[in-house]
N, C-alpha and C positions, 0 to 999 in steps of 0.2 A: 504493500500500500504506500501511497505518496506521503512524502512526511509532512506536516501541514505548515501554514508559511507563516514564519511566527515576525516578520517584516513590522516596519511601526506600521499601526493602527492608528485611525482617525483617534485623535485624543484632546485633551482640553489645555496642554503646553503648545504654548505658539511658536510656530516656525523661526528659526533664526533670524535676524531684520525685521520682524516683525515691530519693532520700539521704532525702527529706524522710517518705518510705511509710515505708522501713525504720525512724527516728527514729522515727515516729508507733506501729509497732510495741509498741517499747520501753515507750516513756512510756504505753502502754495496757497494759503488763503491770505496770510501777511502779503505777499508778496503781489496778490491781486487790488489789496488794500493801498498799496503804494504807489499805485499807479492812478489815485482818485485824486480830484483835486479840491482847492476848500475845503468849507466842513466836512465832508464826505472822506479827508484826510484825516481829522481830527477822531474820523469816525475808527478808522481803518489803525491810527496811535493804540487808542485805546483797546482796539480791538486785540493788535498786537500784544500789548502788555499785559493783558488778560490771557491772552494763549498761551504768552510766555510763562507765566504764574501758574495756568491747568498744564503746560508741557512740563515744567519742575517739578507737578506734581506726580502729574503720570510716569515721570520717571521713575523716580522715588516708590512708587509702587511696584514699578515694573521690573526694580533691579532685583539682582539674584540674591545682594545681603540681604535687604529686605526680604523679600519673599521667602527664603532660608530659614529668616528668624521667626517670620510669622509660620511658615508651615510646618518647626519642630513644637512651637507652641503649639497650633494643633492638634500635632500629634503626640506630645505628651497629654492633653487635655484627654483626647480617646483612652490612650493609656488607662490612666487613670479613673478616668468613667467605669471603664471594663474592668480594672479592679477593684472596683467598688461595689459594682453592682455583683462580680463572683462572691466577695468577700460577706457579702448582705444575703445570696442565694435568693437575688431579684432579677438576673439575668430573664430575660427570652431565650424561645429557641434560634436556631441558628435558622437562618431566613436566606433564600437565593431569588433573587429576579433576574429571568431571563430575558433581554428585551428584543425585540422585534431586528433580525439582522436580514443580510441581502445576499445574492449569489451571483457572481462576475466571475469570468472565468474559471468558471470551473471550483471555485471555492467559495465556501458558507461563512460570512464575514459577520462572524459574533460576537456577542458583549452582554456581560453580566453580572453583578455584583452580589457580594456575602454582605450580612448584616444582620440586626438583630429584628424580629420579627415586629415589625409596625406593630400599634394599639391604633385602627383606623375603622372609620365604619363600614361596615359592607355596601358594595354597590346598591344603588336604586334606593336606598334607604334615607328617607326622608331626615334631616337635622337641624337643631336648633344652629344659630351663629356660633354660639359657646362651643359646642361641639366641633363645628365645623374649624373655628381655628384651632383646638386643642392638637385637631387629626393633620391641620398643617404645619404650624408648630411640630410637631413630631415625626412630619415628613423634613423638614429641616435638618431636625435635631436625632437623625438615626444613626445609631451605632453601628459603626463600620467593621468591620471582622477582615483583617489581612492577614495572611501568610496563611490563607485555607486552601487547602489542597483540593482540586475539580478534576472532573474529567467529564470533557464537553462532547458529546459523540452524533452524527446526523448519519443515518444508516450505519455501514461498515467502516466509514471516517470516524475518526475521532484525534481527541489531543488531552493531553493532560498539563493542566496550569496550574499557576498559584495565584491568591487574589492581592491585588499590590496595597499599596497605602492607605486607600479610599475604599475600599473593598471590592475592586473592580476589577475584572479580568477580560482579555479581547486574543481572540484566533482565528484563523483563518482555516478552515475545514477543507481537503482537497474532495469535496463529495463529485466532481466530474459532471453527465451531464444529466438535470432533472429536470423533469417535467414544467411547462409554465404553471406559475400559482404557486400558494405557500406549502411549506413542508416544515413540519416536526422536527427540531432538534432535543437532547435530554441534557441534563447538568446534574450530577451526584458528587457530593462530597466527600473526599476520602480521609475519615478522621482517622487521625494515628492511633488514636484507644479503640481496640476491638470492641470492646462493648456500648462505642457509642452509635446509634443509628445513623447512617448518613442521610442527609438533607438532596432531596430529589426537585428537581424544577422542570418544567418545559417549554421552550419557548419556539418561536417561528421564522424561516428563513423566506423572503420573497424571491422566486424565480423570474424575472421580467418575460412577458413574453415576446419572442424573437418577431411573432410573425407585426408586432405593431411599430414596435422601434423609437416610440413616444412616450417620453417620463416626464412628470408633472414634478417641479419641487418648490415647494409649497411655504410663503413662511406660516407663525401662529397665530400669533400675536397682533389682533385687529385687524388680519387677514381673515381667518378662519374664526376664532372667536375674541367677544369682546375683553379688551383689556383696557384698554384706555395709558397706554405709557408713554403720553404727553400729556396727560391728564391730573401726573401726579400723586396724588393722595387716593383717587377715585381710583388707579390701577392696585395700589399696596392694598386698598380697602378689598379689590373683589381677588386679589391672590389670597391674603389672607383671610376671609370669609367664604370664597369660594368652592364649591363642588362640582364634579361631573354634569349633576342633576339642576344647579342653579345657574352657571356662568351661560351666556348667552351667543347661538351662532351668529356670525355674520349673516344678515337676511338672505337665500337664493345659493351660497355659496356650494350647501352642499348636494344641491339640485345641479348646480353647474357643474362640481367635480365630477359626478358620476355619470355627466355627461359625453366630456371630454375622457374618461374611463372608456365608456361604451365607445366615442367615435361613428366611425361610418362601419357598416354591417361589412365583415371580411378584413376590417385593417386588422384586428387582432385588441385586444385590451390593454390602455396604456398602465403603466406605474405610474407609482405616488412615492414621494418621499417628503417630509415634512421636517423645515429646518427653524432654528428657534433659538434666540438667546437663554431661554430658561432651564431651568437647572433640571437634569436626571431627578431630584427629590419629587418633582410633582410629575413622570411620566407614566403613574397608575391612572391619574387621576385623566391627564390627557387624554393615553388610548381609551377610556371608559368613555370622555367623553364624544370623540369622534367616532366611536360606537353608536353612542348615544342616539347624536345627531343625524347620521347618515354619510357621512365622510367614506369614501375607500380609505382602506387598513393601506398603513405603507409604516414604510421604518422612519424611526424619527432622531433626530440628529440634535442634541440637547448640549448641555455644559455642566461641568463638574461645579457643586456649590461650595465655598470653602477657597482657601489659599493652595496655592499651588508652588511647585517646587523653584519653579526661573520666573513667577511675578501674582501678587497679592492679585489685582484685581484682572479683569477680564477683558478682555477685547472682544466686544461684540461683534463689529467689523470683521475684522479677521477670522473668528469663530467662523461664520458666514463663508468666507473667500476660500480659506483650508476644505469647509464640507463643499463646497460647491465644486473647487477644482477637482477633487477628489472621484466624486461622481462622474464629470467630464470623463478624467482618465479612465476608471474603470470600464466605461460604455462607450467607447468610441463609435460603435456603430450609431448611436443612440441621437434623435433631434429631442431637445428641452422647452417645456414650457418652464415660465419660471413667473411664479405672481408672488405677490407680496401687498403693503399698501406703503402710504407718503407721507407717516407718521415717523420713519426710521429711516435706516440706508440702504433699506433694499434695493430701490431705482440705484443707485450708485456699484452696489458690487454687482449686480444684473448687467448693467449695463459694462461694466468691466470684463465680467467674461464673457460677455456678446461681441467684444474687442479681441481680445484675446483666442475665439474660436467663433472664427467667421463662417458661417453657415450653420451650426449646431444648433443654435438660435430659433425655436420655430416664434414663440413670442414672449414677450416681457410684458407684464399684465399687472398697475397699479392699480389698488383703490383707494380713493379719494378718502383718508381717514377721519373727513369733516370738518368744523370748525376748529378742533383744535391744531391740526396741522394747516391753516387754510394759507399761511404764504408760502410753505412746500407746495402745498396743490398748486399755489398758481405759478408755482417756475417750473413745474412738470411738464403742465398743461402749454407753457410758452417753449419748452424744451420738446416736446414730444412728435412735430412735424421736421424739426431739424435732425433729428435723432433718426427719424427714418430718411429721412434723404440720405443719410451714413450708410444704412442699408442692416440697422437696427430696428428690428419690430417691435417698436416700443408703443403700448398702450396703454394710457390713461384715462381711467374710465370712474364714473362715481359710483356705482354698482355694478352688483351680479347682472339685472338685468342687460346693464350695457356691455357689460361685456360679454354676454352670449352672444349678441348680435354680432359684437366684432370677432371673435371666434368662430362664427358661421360663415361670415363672409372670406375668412382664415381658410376654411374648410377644416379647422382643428374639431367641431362639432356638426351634429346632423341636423337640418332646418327643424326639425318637428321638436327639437330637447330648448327654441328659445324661447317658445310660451310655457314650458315647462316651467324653466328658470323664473318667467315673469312672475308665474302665476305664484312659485314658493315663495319668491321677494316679497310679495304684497302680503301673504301670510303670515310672513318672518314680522313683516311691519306691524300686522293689525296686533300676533300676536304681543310684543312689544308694548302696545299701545297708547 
């Protein structure tokens, strides 16, 4: 049997230069600032001085002493916790999630984390707010279980790992070639005490199908459902109060995805892949909810919550550019839809790797994230005929409904799925109300 490709895995440490991207950022926005004149100079000062005070800072974060100091804190804090709760005989059991991974070449590209068995409420079940932040609060605040011995197997492939810092382990399975559609993988832990039971998980790999050659990747975050993270307090309010069963979809959206799913009768069924600043701690609650709603199942491409090894805080950006180029490579064959909305920088890294892989491109699909992003919308909206003359299909649209229409005219959907769309818009609205 092929030995499985134990190669870096998509992870939450960023690429080398990565400090140097974001920098470069900056100093191309000072340096657009410099070029203004009058007040609009004075504007452009200030602006600089300000970036220069967030660039000091961001470094300071981003450096490795830092991050060093903060992530053995951390990891004594775990420590500790975990001898505490042995020492009490308050421990859980030992807990594995296995999450949703993908198959390229010929290999099952997995990821799954040890930990201490969540106190959360069951699906579908109704909750007071007390409750509901308690169960997030403790998606937070899970204890991580490293150096647990696994062994990850998908048919007659397998591997055997160990779970690193965070409790997380990732391999790449050579299972050859399978069927389109998801397929079963297993996780069992191999405790070193005979007498302990080991902890059994099962999770799912997606096969894309050959015969469509069309992947959706998707962001979450007031794309799909409401978050509001220009909004401030109103986004921390519905992460921290939020569940499966109360967070709200985007109106039509998930009428539209399983649109562009189905496509035209014979292309074959596209993938999904769902990418997201937010943290692996709330990806139960995710896939429940895109269950929920009616969303296609696809793998979802999340961030580690916590400090990390080479910089404290996180580059959202980046996060985003790493999984995106990632996928690119893996599927060369493959053209991308890629939607997002105009509250973030998704138009930005979209539009970068529509640069970068000239034709891969089928569209770029914004929505209009409303009043609170409303001067992002309008430099979309002035950006967005110039961007296709580039030979970029860039679309800005205020809703689902509008963009079925322009997806139809695409040919990426079938005429008869845009009164579909309409008609769930209007219900998404009324239900809202």
């Amino acid at each position: 049997m092929e030995a499985p490709d134990r190669s870096e895995e998509l992870t939450d440490d960023e690429p080398a230069g990565a400090e140097s991207a974001v920098n470069s950022d900056v100093a191309a926005a000072d340096d657009e600032d410099d070029h203004d004149g009058g007040g609009n100079r004075v504007v452009g000062v200030a602006k600089s001085v300000g970036s220069g005070i967030g660039d000091g800072i961001g470094r300071a974060t981003r450096s490795a002493r830092t991050a060093g100091v903060v992530a053995g804190v951390s990891d004594w804090l775990n420590a500790t916790r975990r001898e505490r709760k042995l020492g009490k005989g308050t421990m859980r059991s030992t807990y594995v999630v296995a999450y949703r991974g993908y198959v390229a070449d010929g290999r099952a590209h997995v990821r799954v984390r040890v930990m201490e068995e969540p106190v959360i409420p069951p699906p579908a079940e109704a909750i007071t707010d007390t409750t509901a932040l308690k169960a997030n609060l403790r998606r937070f605040a899970a204890l991580s279980f490293p150096g647990v011995k696994l062994r990850l197997s998908q048919g007659k492939a397998y591997d055997e790992v160990e779970s690193g810092r965070h409790g997380y382990a990732t391999t790449q399975l050579p299972v050859g070639e399978l069927k389109p559609g998801w397929h079963d993988y297993e996780v069992v832990t191999q405790p070193d005490d005979p007498d302990e039971e080991p902890t059994k998980a099962t999770g799912q790999v997606l096969m894309p199908d050959p015969k469509s050659r069309l992947a959706v990747i998707s962001d979450l975050d007031d794309t799909v459902l409401k978050t509001g993270l220009s909004e401030g307090l109103v986004a921390v309010r519905r992460t921290l109060f939020g569940q499966a069963q109360t967070r709200h979809p985007i109106p039509g959206m998930a009428t539209l995805y399983r649109a562009i799913e189905a496509g035209k009768p014979g292309n074959g069924r596209a993938s999904f892949f769902y990418l997201s600043t937010g943290p692996w701690n709330l990806y139960d609650m995710l896939t429940e909810f895109l269950e929920l709603r009616g969303f296609p199942a696809g793998p979802l491409f999340l961030t580690d919550w916590g400090p990390q090894e080479r910089y404290v805080t996180r580059s959202g950006r980046e996060h985003k550019r790493k999984a995106l180029r990632r996928l690119f490579d893996l599927y060369p064959d493959m053209s991308f839809v890629l939607v997002g909305d105009s509250g973030q920088r998704d138009p930005d890294v979209y539009t970068e790797i529509a640069r970068d892989q000239p034709g891969r491109v089928r569209a770029i699909v914004i929505i209009d994230a409303g009043e609170h992003a409303a001067e992002r919308g309008e430099e979309l909206l002035e950006a967005a005929p110039e961007l296709r003359e580039q030979g970029i299909p860039f679309v800005f649209v205020k809703d689902a409904r509008e963009a079925a229409g322009r997806l139809e005219v695409m040919g990426l959907i079938a005429p008869a799925a845009v009164s579909s769309v309409a008609l769930a818009y209007e219900r998404g609205i009324a239900a809202e109300g």
